[in-house]
Backbone as a ProteinNet text record, in pm:
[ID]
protein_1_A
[PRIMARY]
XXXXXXXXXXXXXXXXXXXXXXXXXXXXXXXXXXXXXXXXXXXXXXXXXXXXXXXXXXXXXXXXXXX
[TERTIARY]
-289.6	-236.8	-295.7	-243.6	-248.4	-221	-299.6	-285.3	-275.9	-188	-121.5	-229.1	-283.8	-358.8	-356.1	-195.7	-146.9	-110.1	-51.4	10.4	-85.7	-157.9	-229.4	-174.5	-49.6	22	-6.5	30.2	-20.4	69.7	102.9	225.8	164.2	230.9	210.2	174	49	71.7	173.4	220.7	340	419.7	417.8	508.1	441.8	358.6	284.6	288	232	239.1	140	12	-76.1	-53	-111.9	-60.6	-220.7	-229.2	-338.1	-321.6	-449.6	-497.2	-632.9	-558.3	-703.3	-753.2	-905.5	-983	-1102	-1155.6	-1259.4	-1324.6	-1350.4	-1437.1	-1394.4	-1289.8	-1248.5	-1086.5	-1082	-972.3	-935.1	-861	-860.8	-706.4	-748.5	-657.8	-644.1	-533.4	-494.4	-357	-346.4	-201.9	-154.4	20.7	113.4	213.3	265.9	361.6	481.5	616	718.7	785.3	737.2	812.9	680.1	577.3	448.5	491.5	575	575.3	571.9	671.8	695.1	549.8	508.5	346.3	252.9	197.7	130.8	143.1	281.1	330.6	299	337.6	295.3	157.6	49.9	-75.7	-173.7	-68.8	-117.5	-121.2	-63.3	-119.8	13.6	8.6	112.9	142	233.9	275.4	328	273.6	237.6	320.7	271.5	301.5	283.7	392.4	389.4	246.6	192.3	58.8	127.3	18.3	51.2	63.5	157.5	216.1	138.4	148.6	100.7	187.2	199.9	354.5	318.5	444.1	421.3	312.5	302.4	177.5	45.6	35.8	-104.5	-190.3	-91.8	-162.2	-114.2	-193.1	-157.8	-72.6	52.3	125.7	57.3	78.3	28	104.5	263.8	325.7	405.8	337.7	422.9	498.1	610.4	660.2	597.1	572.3	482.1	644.9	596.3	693.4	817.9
281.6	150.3	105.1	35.4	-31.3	-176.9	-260.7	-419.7	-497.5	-547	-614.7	-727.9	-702.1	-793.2	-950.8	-960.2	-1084.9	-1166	-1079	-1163.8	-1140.3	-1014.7	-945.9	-894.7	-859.7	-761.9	-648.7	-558.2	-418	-355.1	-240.3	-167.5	11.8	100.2	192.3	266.6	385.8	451.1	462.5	419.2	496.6	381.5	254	203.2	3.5	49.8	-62.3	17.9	-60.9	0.2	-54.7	14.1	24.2	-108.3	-163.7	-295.1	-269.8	-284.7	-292.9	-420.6	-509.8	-577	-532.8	-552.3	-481.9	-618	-605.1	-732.4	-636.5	-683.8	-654.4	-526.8	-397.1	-313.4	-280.7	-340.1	-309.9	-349.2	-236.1	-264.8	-263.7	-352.2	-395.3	-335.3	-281.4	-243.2	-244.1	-292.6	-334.7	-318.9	-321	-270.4	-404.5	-392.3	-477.9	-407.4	-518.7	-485.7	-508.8	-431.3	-511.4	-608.4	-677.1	-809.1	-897.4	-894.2	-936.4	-889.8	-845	-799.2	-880.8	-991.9	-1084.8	-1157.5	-1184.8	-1294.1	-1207.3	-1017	-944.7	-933	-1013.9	-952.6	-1122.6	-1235.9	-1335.7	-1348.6	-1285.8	-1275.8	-1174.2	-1152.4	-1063.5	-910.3	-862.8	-726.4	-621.7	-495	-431.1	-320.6	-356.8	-295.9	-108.8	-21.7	98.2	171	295.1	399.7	333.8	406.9	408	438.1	435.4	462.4	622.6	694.1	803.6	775	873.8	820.4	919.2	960.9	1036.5	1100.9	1249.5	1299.9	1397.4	1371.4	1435.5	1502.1	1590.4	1698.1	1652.6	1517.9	1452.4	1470.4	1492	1585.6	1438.9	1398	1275.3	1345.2	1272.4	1330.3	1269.1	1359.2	1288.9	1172.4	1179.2	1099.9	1145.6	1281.5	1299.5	1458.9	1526	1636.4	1770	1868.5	1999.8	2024.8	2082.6	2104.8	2221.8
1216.9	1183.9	1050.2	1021.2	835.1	858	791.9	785.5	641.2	608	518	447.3	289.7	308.8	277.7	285	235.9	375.7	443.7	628.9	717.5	696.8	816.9	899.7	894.3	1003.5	992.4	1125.8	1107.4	1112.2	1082.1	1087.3	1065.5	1111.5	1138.3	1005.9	978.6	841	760.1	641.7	569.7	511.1	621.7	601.6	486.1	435.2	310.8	165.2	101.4	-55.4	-112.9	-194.9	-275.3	-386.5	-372.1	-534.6	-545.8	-718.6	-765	-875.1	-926.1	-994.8	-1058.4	-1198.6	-1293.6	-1380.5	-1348	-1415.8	-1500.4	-1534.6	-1666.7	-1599.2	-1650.6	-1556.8	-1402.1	-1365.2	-1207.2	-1208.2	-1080	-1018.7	-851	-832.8	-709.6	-627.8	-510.7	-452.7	-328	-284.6	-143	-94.6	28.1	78.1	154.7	97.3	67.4	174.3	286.2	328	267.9	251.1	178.8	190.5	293.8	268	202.9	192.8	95	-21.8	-83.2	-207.1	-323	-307.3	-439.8	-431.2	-318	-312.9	-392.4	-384.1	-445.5	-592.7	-656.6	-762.3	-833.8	-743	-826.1	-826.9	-718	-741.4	-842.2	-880.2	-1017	-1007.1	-904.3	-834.8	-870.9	-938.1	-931.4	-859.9	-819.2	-619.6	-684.2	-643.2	-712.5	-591.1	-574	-443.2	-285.2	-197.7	-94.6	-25.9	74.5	107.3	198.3	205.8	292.9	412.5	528.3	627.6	699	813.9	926.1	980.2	955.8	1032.3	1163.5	1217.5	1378	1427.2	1382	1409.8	1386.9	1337.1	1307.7	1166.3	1139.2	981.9	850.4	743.6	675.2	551.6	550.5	451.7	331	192.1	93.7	28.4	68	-27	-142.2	-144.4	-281.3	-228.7	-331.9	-273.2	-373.5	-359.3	-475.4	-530.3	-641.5	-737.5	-749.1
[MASK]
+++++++++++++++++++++++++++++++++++++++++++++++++++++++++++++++++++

């Protein structure tokens, strides 16, 4: 499970998205459910990649596909 850090809902691996906010020396990153999206985006945060999901067999997908 994954929790939204704008509503606090939880929702299953896979299904939030990475937003980051960059300040002096740091960057901040937290997961955005999509309907949190426009609130992450007026809070300064830019809503990036899907987060990795968890597929059947238990194994964490990365998200991305090899070439």
């Amino acid at each position: 499970m994954s929790r939204c850090a704008f509503c606090g809902g939880q929702q299953r691996l896979g299904n939030h998205f990475f937003a980051h906010r960059y300040a002096q020396r740091k960057i901040e990153t937290v997961k955005v459910c999509p309907g949190c999206e426009p609130a992450a985006r007026e809070a300064g945060y830019v809503v990036a990649e899907r987060e990795p999901s968890v597929s059947s067999d238990g194994r964490e997908d990365s998200g991305t596909t090899p070439p």
